[in-house]
C-alpha positions as CSV (number, residue, x, y, z in Angstrom):
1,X,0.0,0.0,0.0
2,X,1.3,3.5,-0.9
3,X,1.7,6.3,2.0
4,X,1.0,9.7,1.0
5,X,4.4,10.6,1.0
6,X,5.1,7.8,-1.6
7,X,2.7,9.0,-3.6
8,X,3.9,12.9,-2.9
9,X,7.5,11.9,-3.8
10,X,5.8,10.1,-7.1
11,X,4.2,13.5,-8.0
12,X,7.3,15.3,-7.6
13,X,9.2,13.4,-9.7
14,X,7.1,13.3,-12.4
15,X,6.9,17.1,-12.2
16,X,10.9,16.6,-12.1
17,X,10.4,14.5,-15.2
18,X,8.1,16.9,-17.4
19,X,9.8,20.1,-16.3
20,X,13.7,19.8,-15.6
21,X,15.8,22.2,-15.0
22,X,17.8,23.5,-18.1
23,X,20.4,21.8,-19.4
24,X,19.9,18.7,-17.4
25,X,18.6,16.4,-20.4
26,X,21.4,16.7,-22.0
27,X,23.4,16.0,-19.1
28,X,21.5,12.8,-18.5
29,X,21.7,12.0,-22.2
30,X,25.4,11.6,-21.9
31,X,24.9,10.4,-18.4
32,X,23.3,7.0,-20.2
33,X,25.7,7.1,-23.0
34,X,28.6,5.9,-20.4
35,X,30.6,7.6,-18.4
36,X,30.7,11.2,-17.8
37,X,34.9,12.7,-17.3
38,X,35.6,16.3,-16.5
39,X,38.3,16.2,-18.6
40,X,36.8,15.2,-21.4
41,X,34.0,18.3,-20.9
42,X,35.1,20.6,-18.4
43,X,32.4,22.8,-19.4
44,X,29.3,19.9,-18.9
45,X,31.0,18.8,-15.9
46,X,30.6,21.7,-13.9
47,X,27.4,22.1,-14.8
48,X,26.3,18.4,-13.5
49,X,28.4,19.5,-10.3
50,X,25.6,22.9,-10.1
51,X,22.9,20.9,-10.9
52,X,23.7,17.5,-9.4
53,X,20.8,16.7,-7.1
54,X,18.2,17.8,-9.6
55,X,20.0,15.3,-11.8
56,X,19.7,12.4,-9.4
57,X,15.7,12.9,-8.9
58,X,15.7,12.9,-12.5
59,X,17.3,9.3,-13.2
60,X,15.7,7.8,-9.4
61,X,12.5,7.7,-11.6
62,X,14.1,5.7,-13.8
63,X,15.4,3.3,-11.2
64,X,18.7,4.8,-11.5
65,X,21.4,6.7,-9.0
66,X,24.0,8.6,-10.3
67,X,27.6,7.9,-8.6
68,X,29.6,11.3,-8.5
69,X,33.1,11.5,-7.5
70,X,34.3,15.2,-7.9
71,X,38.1,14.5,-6.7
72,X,38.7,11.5,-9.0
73,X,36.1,13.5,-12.1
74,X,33.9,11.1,-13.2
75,X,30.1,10.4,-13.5
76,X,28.2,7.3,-14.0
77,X,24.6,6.2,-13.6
78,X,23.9,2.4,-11.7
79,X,21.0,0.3,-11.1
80,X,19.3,0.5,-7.6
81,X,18.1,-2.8,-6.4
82,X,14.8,-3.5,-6.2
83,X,13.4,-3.3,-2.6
84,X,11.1,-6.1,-0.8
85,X,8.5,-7.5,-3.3
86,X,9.4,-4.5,-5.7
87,X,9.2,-5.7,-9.4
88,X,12.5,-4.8,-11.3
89,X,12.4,-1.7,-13.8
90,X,13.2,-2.3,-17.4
91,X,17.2,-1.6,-18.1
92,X,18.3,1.3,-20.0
93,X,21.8,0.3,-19.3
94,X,22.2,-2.8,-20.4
95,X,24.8,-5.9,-18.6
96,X,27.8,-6.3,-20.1
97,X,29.6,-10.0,-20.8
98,X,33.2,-10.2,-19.6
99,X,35.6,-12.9,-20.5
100,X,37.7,-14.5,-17.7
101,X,41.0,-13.1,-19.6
102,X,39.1,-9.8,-19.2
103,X,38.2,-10.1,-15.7
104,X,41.5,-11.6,-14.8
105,X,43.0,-8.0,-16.3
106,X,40.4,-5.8,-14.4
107,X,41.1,-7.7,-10.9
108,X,44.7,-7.1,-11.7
109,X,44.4,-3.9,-12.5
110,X,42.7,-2.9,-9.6
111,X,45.4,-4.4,-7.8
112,X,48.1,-2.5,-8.8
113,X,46.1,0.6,-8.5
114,X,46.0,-0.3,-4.8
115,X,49.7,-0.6,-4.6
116,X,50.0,2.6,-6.5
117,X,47.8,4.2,-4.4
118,X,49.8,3.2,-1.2
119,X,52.8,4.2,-2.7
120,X,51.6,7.9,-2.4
121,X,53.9,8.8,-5.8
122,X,51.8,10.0,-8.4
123,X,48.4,10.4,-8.9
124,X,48.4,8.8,-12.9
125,X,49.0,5.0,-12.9
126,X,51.0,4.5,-16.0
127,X,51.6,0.9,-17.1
128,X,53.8,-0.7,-20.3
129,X,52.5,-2.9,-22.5
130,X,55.5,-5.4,-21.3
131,X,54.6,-4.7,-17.5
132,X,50.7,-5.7,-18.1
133,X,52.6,-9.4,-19.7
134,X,54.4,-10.0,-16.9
135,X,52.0,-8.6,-14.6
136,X,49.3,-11.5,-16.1
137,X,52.2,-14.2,-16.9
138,X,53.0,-14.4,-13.1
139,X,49.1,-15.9,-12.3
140,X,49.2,-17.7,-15.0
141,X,48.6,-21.6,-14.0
142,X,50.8,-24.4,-15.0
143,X,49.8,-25.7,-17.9
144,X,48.7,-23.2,-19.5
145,X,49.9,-22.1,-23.3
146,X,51.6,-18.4,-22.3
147,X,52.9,-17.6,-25.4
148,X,49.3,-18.2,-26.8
149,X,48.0,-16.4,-24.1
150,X,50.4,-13.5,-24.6
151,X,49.4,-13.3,-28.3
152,X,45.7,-13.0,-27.4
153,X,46.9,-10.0,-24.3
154,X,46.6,-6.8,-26.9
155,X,43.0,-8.4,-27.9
156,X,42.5,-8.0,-24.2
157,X,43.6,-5.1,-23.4
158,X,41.7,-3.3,-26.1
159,X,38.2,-5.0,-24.6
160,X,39.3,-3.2,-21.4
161,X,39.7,0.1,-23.4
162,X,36.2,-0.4,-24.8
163,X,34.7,-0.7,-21.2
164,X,36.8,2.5,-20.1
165,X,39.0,1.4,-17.1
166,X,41.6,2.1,-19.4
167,X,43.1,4.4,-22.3
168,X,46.2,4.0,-24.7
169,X,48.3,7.3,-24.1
170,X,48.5,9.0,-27.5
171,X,51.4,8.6,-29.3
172,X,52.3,5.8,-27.2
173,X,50.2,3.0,-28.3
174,X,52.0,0.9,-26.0
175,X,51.7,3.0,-22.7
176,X,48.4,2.7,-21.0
177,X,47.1,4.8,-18.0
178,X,44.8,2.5,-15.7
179,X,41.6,5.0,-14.8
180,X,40.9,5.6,-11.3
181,X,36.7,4.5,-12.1
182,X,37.7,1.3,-11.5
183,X,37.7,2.0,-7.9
184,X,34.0,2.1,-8.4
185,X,33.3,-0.3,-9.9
186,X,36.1,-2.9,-8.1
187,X,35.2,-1.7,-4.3
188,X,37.2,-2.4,-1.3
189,X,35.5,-5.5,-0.5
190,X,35.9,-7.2,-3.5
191,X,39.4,-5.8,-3.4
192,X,39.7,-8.0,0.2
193,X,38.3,-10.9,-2.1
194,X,41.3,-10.6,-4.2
195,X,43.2,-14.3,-3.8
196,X,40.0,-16.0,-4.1
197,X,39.2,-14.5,-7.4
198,X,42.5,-15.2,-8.5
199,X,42.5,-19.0,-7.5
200,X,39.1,-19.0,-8.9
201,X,40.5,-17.4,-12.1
202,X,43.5,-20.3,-12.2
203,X,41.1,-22.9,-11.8
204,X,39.0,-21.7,-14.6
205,X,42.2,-21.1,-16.8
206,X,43.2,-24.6,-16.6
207,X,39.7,-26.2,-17.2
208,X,38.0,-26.7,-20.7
209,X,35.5,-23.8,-20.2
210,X,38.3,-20.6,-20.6
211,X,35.6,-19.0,-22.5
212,X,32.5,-19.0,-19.8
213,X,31.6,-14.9,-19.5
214,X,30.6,-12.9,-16.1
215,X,28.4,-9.8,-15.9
216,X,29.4,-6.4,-14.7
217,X,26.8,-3.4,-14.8
């Protein structure tokens, strides 16, 4: 049964919805295109910083919640899960199918951005294309054909390019800086989960099935 404030809230959203404040379509637009940097558009950036709350009761109607982090300068809308007996919205932002060599690269890069981040050194994780090699080779398990492995890695590394955790530096096709929105999307507890994932990732490396495919949002 709805309480008049549900039903209060619903009104005010849908006002939210028919009359936004300017500029914010656009902003959600791009918002459910991917991810929104600042250095990309420094100019739409501040913007979603001056408008941000009007932006997230705009996309709560739509079952979103939009995940702002002004120091690291990035934007991104996520699902909220249903509550109780609450029947599941439609997605706008669809799941997308990760191969284990795909994941095994994200966990690892999350990983070293941990390290990097301990470090205290810089605030750019830059990697070589010969570091992310020997960075994989060394959880590789027995058995398993490196060198064929290696000559699938660039096929790899351009998947996690596609998903954005990661950009070639230009000019230096081989130099790649690791982006600090995998934080977000990798959290701290996963992150505790680390050596499980990897023996998990070993197992699956060394069975028939090296081409099963996980979900991330």
């Amino acid at each position: 049964m709805r309480t008049h404030t549900q039903n209060n809230f619903q009104q005010m959203s849908m006002t939210n919805m028919s009359n936004p404040e300017p500029g914010i379509s656009k902003i959600v637009i791009n918002l459910l295109k991917g991810v929104v940097y600042q250095e990309a558009d420094p100019a739409l950036w501040q913007h979603l910083l001056t408008v941000q709350t009007a932006v997230s009761e705009y996309v709560s109607v739509l079952g979103l919640f939009l995940l702002l982090d002004e120091s690291e300068g990035y934007a991104f809308l996520k699902y909220k899960e249903p509550e109780g007996e609450e029947e599941p919205l439609p997605r706008l932002v669809g799941r997308r199918q990760l191969s284990y060599p795909v994941s095994l690269l994200l966990a690892l890069f999350r990983y070293r951005l941990a390290e990097f981040d301990a470090s205290g050194d810089d605030t750019r994780l830059i990697m070589s294309r010969d570091d992310v090699v020997d960075m994989v080779s060394t959880f590789l398990p027995s058995g398993v054909n490196e060198a064929k492995f290696v000559d699938k890695i660039d096929a790899h590394i351009n998947k996690v390019v596609e998903l954005g955790f990661i950009r070639r530096l230009p000019g230096k096709e081989n130099m790649i800086e690791v982006k600090r929105i995998l934080k977000a999307y990798i959290n701290a507890h996963w992150l505790n989960e680390m050596d499980q994932r990897l023996k998990e990732y070993k197992t699956h490396l060394q069975g028939e099935n090296s081409c099963d495919e996980e979900e991330v949002e």
